[in-house]
GULO-299517 format. One record per residue (C-alpha): x, y, z; residue in three letters. Coordinates in Angstrom, 3 decimals. Example, Ala and Ser with C-alpha at 12.3 -4.5 7.8 and 13.67 -1.06 7.14 Angstrom:
# GULO-299517
     east    north       up   r
   12.300   -4.500    7.800 Ala
   13.670   -1.060    7.140 Ser
This chain:
# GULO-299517
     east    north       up   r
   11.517   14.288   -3.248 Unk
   10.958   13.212    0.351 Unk
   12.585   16.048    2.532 Unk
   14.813   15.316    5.488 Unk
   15.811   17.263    8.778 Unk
   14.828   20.881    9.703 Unk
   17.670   20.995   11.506 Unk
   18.729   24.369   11.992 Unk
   15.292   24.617   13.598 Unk
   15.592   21.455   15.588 Unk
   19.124   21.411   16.376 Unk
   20.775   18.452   17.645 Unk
   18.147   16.287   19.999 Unk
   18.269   13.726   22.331 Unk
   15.526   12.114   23.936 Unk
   14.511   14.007   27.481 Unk
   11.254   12.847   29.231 Unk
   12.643   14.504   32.786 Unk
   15.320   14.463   35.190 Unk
   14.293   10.906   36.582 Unk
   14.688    9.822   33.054 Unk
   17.807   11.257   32.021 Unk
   19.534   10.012   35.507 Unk
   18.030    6.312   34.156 Unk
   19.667    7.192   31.230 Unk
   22.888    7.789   32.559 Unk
   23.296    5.235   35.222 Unk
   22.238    2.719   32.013 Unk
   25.660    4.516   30.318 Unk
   27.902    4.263   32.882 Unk
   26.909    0.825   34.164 Unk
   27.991   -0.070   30.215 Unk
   30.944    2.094   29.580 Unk
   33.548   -0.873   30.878 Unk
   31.638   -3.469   28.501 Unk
   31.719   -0.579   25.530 Unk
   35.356   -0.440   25.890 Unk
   36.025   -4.331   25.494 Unk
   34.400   -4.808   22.192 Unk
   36.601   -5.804   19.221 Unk
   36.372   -3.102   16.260 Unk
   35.587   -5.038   13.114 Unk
   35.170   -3.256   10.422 Unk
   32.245   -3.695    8.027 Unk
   30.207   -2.299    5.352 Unk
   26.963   -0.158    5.957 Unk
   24.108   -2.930    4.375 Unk
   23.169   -1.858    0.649 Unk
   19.224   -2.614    1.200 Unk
   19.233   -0.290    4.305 Unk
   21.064    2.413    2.252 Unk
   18.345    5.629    1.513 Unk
   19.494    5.841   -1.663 Unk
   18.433    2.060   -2.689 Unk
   14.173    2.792   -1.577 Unk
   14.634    6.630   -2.286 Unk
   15.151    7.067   -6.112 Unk
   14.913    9.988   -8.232 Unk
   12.914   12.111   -5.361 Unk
   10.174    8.990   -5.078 Unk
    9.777    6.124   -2.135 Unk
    9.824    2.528   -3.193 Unk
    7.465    0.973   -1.152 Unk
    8.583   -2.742   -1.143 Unk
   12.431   -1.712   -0.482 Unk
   11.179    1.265    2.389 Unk
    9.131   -1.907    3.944 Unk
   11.868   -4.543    3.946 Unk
   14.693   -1.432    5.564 Unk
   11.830   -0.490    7.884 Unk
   11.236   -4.261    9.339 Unk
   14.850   -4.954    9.803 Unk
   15.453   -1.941   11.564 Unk
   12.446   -2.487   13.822 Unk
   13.143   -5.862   14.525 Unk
   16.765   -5.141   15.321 Unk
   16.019   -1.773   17.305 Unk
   12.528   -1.590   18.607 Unk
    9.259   -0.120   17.136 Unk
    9.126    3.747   16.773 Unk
    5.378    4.565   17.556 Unk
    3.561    3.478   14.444 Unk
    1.396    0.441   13.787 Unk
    3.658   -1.048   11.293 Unk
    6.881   -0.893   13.638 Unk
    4.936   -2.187   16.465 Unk
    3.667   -5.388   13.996 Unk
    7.599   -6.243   13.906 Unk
    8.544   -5.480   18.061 Unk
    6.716   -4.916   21.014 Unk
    9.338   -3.106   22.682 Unk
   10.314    0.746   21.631 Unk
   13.695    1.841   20.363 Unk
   13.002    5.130   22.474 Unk
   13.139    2.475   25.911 Unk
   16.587    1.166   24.403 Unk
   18.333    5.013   24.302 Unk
   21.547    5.706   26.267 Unk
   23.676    8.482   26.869 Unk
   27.295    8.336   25.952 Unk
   30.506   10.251   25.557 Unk
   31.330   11.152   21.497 Unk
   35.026   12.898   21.423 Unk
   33.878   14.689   24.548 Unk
   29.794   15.612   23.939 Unk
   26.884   13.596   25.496 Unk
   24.930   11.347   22.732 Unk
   21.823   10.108   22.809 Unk
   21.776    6.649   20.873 Unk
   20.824    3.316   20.708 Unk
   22.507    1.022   22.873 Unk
   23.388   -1.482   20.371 Unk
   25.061    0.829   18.378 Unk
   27.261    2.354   21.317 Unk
   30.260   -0.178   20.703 Unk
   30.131    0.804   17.007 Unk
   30.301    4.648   17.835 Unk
   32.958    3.749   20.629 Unk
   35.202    1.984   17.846 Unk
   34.506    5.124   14.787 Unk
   36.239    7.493   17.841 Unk
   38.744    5.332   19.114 Unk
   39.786    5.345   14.795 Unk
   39.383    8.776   14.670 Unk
   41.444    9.192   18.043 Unk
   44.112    7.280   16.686 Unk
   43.998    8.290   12.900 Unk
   43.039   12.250   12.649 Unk
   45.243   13.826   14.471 Unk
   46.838   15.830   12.306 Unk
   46.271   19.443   10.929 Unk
   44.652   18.577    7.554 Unk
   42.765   15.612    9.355 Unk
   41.345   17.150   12.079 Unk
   38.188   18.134   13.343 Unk
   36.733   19.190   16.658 Unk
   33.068   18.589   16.681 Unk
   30.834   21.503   18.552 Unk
   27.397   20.365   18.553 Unk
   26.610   16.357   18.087 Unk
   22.747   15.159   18.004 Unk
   21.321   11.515   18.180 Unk
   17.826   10.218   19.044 Unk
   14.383   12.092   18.470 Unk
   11.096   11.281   19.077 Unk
    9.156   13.645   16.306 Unk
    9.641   11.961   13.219 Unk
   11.611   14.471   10.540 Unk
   10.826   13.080    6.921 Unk
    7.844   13.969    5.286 Unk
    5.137   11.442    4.263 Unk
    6.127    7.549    4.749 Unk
    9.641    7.806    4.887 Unk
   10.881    6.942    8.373 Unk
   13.905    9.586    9.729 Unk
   16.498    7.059   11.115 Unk
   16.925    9.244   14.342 Unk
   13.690    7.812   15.881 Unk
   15.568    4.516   15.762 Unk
   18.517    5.940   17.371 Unk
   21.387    4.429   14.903 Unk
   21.324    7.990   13.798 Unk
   24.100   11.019   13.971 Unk
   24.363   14.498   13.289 Unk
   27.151   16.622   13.401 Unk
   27.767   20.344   13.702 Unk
   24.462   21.123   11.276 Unk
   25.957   25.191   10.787 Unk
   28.902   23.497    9.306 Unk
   27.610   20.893    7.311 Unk
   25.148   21.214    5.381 Unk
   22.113   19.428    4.274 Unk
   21.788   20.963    0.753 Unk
   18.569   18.878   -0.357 Unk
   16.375   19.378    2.476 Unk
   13.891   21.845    3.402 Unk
   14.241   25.339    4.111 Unk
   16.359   27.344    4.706 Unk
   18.920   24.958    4.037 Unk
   18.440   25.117   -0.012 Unk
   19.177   28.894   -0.093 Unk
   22.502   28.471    2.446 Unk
   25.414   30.075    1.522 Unk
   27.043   26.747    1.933 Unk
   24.602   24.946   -0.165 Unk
   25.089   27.839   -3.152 Unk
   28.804   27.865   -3.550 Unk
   29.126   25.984   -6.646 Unk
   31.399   22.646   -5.684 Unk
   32.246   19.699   -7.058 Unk
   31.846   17.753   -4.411 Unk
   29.920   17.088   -1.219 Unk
   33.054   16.545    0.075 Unk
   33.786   20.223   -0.284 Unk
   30.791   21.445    1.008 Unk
   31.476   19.806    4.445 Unk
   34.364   21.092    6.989 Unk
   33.808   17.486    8.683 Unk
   37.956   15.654    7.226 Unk
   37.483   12.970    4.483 Unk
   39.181   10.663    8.267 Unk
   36.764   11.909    9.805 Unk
   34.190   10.289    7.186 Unk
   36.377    7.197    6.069 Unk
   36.216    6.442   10.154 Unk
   32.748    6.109   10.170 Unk
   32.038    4.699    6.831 Unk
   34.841    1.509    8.639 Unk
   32.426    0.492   11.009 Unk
   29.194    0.118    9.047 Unk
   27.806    3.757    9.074 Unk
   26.492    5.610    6.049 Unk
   27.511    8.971    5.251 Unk
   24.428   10.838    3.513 Unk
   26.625   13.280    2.176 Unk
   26.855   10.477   -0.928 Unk
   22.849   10.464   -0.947 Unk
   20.766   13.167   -3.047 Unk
   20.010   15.093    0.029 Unk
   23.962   15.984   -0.094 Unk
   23.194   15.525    4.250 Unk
   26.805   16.092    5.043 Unk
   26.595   16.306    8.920 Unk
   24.247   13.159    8.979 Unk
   25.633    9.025    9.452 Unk
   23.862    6.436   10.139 Unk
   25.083    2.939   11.436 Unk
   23.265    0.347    9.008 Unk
   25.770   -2.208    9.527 Unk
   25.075   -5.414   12.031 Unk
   25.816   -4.675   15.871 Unk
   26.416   -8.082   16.486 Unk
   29.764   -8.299   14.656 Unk
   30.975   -6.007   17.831 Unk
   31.746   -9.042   19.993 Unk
   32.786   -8.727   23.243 Unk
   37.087   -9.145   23.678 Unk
C-alpha cells in the first residue's frame, strides 16, 4: 500500500525559503484578507475522481485515475516540480502559497483555496461551540515542498489544498512508522471517528465546503483534509 505522511517526524510544515519570502508571503495575505472575507460560502461536495480512495485501491495505484487527479490538480494549482506537472502548468503551486489565519494559527496554503478554508471556520465558528462540539486546534500544517508518499503517488500538500491537524491527536493509523504501533492506532475502535479527538462539526464543517476527510480512506489519516472541491464556486459577494 502506498504510505502517506511521516508526520510525527515532519510535523506540521509550511513553505519557508527566508525572511524576504515569508514577509512576501504575508503582505500577499493581508493584501487578500478583505477579499477572503467577501466570498459567498457555497457548499459543495469534495469531487469523487480526485478522492484517494477512487486511484488508491486495495494498497495499489491506478495509473489512469492517479493521471487524470494529478492533471486537474496541476492545471488548477500549478506544477509541483516534476516533469509531468510541469507538461500541464508552467507556473508552480509553491509561487501561489499564502499565509493565513486558521481559528487563530498561521497556514500555509494555496491561495485559491483560502476562501474555502475562510468559510469551513466561519461554520465551525458559528456551529461548534458547544462542549461536546468543540475543539481547539494546537498545531495546524499546510504546504510542503518534499513530497511525502512513496513511489508515484503525489502527497496533496505539495499542491497546497492540503491540511493537517494536531498529528499527536489524530492519528494516521495506515501510514508508516511509528504511527502503526501508536497507542491510538491499537485501541481496538469501531470507528475512525473514535480514534480522532477532532468533533464529528468539526469534520461535517469541512466535508460542507468540498474538503475530504482521509479519516474515511484506508490510511484511517484522521488529522488530514483536503479541499478537492472547485474554488471557483467561492464567488466574490
Amino acid at each position: 500500500m502506498a504510505a502517506a505522511i511521516a508526520l510525527l517526524a515532519a510535523g506540521p510544515l509550511g513553505l519557508g525559503d527566508g525572511p524576504v519570502a515569508e514577509a512576501k508571503e504575508a503582505a500577499r495575505a493581508k493584501s487578500k484578507s478583505k477579499k477572503a472575507k467577501q466570498v459567498e460560502c457555497r457548499p459543495q461536495s469534495p469531487q469523487k475522481f480526485l478522492k484517494r480512495r477512487t486511484f488508491v485501491q486495495k494498497g495499489m495505484l491506478v495509473p489512469k485515475k492517479h493521471a487524470k487527479a494529478v492533471r486537474y490538480l496541476a492545471e488548477r494549482y500549478g506544477h509541483v516540480e516534476t516533469e509531468e506537472t510541469r507538461r500541464f502548468n508552467p507556473e508552480s503551486a509553491h509561487s501561489q502559497a499564502t499565509t493565513v489565519q486558521f481559528m487563530g494559527l498561521p497556514l500555509s496554503i494555496h491561495e485559491k483555496i483560502a476562501p474555502a478554508l475562510h468559510c469551513v471556520e466561519k461554520r465551525i465558528r458559528a456551529t461548534c461551540s458547544g462542549k461536546p462540539r468543540r475543539y481547539t486546534p494546537r498545531a495546524v500544517g499546510g504546504f510542503r515542498t518534499a513530497n511525502s508518499y512513496r513511489g508515484a503517488e503525489i502527497s496533496n500538500h505539495l499542491f497546497g489544498i492540503a491540511v493537517d491537524i494536531d498529528p499527536d491527536r489524530n492519528p494516521c493509523c495506515g501510514c508508516v512508522d511509528p504511527w502503526p504501533t501508536s497507542p491510538l492506532c491499537q485501541e481496538k475502535k469501531r470507528t475512525a471517528y473514535e480514534r480522532t479527538a477532532l468533533t464529528r462539526c468539526w469534520i461535517k464543517a469541512f466535508e460542507r465546503y468540498g474538503f475530504d476527510w482521509l479519516g474515511h480512506d484506508d490510511l484511517e489519516d484522521t488529522m488530514h483534509f483536503e479541499f478537492l472541491g472547485n474554488p471557483d464556486r467561492f464567488t466574490a459577494k
